[in-house]
C-alpha positions in Angstrom: 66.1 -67.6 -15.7 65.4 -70.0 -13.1 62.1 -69.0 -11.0 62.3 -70.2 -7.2 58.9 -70.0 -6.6 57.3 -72.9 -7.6 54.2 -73.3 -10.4 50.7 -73.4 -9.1 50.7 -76.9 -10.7 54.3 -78.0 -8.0 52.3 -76.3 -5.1 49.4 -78.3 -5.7 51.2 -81.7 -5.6 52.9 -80.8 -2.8 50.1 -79.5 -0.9 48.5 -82.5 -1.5 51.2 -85.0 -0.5 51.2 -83.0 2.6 47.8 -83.5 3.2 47.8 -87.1 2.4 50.7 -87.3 5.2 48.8 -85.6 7.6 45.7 -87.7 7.0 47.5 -90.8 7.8 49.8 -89.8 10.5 46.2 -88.3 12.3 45.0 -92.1 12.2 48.0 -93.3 14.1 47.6 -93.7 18.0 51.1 -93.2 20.3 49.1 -94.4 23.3 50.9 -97.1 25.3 48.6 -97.5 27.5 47.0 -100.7 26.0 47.5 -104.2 27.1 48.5 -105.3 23.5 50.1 -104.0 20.9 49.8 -104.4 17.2 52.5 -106.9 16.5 51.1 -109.3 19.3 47.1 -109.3 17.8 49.6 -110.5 14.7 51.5 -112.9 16.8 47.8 -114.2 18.2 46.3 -114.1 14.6 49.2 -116.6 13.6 49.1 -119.0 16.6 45.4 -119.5 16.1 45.7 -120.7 12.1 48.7 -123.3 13.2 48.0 -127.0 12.3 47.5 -129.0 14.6 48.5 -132.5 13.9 45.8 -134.9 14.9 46.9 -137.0 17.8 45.0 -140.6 17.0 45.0 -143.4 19.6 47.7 -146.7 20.2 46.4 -149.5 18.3 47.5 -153.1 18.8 49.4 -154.9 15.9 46.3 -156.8 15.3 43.9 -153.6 15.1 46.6 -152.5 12.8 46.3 -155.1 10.6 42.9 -155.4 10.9 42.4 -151.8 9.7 44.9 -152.4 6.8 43.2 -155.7 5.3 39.8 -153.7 5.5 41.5 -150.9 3.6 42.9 -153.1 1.0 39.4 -154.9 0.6 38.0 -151.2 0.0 40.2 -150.8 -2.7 40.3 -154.2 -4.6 36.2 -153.7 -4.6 35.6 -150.5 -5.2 34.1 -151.0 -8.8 35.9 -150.8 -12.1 37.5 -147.0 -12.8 39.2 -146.6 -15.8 39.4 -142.7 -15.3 41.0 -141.0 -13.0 38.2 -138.6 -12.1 39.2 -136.0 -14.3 37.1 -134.7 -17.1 37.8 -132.9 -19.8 
């Protein structure tokens, strides 16, 4: 025979899912009233970690190269590395 009523253990999972509900829907606010919502402190939260490319200054073609032959001097006497960096 099928028993309608359910078993103490049914009534107890369900009481508690209902309780669980309850507990979350009793955290949510409906009020309007405030200036921002939700999605826009996550629109404001994403605008604020955007790169920002950096903007550097003209140079003249002779700055330029300037900057360039110093860079390749850098490099040519930076010391002997046979490595890579990485260690094992």
């Amino acid at each position: 025979m099928n028993n309608p009523r359910p078993g103490p253990d049914e009534f107890d999972e369900e009481e508690l899912i209902r309780s669980e509900f309850d507990s979350i829907v009793s955290g949510l606010s409906l009020d309007e009233s405030a200036p921002t919502t939700y999605l826009d402190e996550l629109d404001a939260i994403e605008d604020s970690h955007r790169f920002i490319p950096p903007n550097p200054p003209q140079q003249s073609p002779r700055a330029m190269w300037r900057a360039i032959k110093r860079a390749v001097n850098r490099w040519f006497h930076r010391g002997y590395h046979e490595d890579d960096g990485a260690m094992l």
